[in-house]
Structure formats: C-alpha cells, structure tokens
N, C-alpha and C positions, 0 to 999 in steps of 0.2 A: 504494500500500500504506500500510495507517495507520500511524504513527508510535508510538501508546498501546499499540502493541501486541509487547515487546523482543524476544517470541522469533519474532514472525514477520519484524521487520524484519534480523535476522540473517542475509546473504547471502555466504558462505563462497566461495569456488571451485570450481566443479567437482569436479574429485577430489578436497576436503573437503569436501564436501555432508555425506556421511554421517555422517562423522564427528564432525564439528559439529553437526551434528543430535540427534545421540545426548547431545552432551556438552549442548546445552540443556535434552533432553528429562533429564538426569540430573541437572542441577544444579535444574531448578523441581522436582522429582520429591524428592527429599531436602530445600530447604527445608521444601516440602510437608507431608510426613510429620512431618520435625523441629520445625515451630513451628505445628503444628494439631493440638491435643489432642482435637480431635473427629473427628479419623481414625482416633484408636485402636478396635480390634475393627471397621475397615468395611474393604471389597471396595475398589480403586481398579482401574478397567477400563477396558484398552484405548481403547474409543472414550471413554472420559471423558478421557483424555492426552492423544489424540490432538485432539479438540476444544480442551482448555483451551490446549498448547501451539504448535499451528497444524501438527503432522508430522505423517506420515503413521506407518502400523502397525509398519514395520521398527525406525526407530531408537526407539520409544516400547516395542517387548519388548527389545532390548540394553538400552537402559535400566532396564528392569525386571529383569532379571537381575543387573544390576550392582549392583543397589542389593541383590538379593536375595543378593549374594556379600557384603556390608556386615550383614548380619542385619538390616536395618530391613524389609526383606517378606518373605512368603512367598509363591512364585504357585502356584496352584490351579487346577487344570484346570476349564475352563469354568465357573467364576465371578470369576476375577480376581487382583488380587496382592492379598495380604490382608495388615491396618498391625497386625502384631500390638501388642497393649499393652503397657505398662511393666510388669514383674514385681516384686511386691516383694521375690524374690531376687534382681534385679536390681540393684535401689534397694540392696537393703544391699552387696552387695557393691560398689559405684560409691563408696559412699559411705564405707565402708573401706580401701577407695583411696586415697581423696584425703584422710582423713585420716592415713596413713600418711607417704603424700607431704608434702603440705603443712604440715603439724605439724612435721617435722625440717626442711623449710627457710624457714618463719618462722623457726624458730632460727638455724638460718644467716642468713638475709638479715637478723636484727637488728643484725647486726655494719656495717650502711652507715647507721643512724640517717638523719637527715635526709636524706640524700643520695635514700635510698629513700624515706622517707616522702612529698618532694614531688611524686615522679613518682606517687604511690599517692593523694594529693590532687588531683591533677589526673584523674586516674580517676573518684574518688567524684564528684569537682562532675559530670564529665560524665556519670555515671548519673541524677543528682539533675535534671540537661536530658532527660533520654532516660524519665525516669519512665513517663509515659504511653505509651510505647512497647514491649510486654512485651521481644519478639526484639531491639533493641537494647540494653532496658537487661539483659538475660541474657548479651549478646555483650561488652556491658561488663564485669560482672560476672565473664566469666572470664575478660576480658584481667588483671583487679585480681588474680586469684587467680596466674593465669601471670605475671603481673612479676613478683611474691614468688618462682615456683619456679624460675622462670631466672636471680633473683640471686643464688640459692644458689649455683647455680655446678658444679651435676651435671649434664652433659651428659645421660647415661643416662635419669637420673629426669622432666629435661625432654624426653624424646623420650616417655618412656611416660605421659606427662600429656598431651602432645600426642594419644595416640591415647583419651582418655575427650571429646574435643572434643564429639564427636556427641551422646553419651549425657550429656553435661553439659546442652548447650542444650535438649534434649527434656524432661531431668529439670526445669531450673530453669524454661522456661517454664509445665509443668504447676504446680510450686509456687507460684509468681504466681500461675497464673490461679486454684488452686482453693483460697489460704488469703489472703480480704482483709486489709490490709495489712502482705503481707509485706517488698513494697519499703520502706517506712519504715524496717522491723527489720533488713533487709539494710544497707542506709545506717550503721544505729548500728553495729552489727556489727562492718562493713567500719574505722568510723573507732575502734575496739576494738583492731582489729587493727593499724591505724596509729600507737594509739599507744604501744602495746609497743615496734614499729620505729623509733618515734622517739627514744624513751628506750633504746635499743641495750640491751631488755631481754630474752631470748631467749625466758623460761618465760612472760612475760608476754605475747608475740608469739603464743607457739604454744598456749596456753590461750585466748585470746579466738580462734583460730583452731577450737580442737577446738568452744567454744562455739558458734562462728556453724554449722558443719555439722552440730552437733548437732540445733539449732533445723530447718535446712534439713531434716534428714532427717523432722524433725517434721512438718513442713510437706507430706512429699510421702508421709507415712504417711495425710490425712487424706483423708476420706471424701470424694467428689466428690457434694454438695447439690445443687448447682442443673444442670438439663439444657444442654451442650455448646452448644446455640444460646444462651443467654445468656452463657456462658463464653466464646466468638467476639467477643462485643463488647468483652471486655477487652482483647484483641489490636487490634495497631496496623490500622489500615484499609486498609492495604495487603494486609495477611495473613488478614484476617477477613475483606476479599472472594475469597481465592482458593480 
C-alpha cells in the first residue's frame, strides 16, 4: 500500500474500522470545504469522496451528514452535498463578533504589556514564514487573534470565540485569496495591535484592533475578479491539488 497516500495508509482495528473511517473521511471533508474557495456553490459527490479519500460509501455519507449537522453542507437528493457559499449576512454578523469580543479584550490583555507582546511577536514572524502558504498563515492569524482573547482572562468569551474557528479560517482564506496583498496589510495591522499591548495602552490596543477587522471585513466584501482556477494557485500546493 502506498505511503503518499495518509488516508488510505490508516489501519485502525477491526471494530474501529468504521469509525475511523468516518472520522478520516470527516476531517479531509471539512478541510476541504474550509480552505477551497472554489467549492463554494459546487455539488461534492459521493463517489468523488469516496475516490479522493480511499473509503468506501458508508463512512463517506456519516460523514457527510456530520458535516451537514456543522452547516458547512447541505445534501441533496440525487445530486450530492452541496458547499453552500459565504453569505454576506454571514460575513457581517462573524464579523461583529469578533469585534465585540476582541475589542474589550485587547483592552484587557493591554494590562501584561510586554509580557504579551513577545508571545504576539513570535506569532507575527511566524506568519511572515508561512506567507506563501494561505491555510497556514490564516491558522496563524487566528492563533494571534486567540492569544489576545484568552489573556483577557474570560473563560466564557474564550469558549465562544472558540466556536467562530471554522467560519474564521473559511472567511480569512477567501480574503487572501481574492484581495492581493492582503497578507502584507495583515502583518502591519497585527504589529498595530502589538503595539498598543506593548505600551499597556488599552484604547490604543482595541482601536488598531477595530481597524484591522475593519479593513478584513473590506476585504471579504470585494468582488471575486478573477475565475476560482486561478484563485487555487494562490493556495498552498498541498491544498490547491486537493
């Protein structure tokens, strides 16, 4: 059995076959979806899972269901599960969100100054590595944003920023891929917001904060120009051949 190949070289136990099955055919099935802007409004079918991932039909409909309890598909009788799009009442309300959230704990987390800032510096460089790579430097991106809301120090508010996970990475990959050079603007942004945190400044933390998601939201209000297959090449080659 080939090796290039993760999810068919996966060999579980017997009575986790299925299971495991299901949980491979569900984790490549949500990357999927979540870091290919060019699935949105298409069918993804059965035997196309079942080929890409190496399973068989069983665990590749659990899977599709499970994702379907997630609202990232919808399945459709005899045409497939279908990726629905990003809604621009979606985008706003995500995006109200997180500035609700993240605006009042950059003000809190301004109170650890440097302490927070280095870890927030070590962040940035590692997006600034991961550049060329959309889906990492977006995974980045909102590790940078989750260290600020977990030093706030609200259990609560980081449990419910915890669940915009999904619909973060789906949003901020589309923003990369369809307004050039957004990574740049993110960078300064991000080091905006660093330095508020560094100067234990709170209004100055959470204004470069309202600004950067402002901009973001700009970003993923814009018009998709160029057709999906040239948008693919901007994704890492890992994910632009899947």
């Amino acid at each position: 059995m080939s090796m290039s190949n993760p999810y068919q070289s996966q060999r579980p136990a017997i009575g986790q076959r299925a299971d495991a099955a299901q949980d491979v055919v569900y984790r490549w099935l949500k990357q999927h979806v979540l870091t290919l802007p060019s699935r949105e409004g298409t069918f993804l079918t059965e035997a196309e899972v079942c080929r890409e991932t190496g399973t068989s039909r069983t665990p590749v409909r659990e899977a599709l269901l499970r994702l379907e309890a997630d609202g990232l598909l919808q399945i459709v009788p005899k045409k497939g599960a279908y990726v629905p799009p990003i809604t621009e009442t979606e985008i706003e309300a995500v995006m109200q969100a997180r500035g609700l959230v993240e605006e009042w704990c950059a003000r809190q987390a301004a109170g650890f100054g440097d302490m927070l800032a280095t870890e927030l510096d070590r962040l940035i460089a590692r997006q600034v590595e991961v550049q060329h790579d959309t889906v990492a430097f977006i995974e980045c991106d909102r590790e940078f944003h989750r260290t600020i809301v977990r030093a706030a120090g609200n259990p609560v508010l980081a449990d419910f920023y915890e669940s915009l996970r999904d619909r973060q990475l789906r949003m901020g990959v589309r923003a990369i891929t369809i307004s050039g050079g957004r990574g740049d603007s993110v960078l300064a942004e991000h080091a905006a917001i660093v330095e508020g945190i560094r100067r234990g400044q709170p209004e100055q933390a959470a204004a470069a904060v309202a600004q950067h998601l402002t901009r973001t939201l700009v970003a993923l209000r814009l018009p998709i120009a160029a057709g999906w297959g040239s948008v693919a090449t901007k994704l890492s080659p890992a994910v632009a051949a899947q």
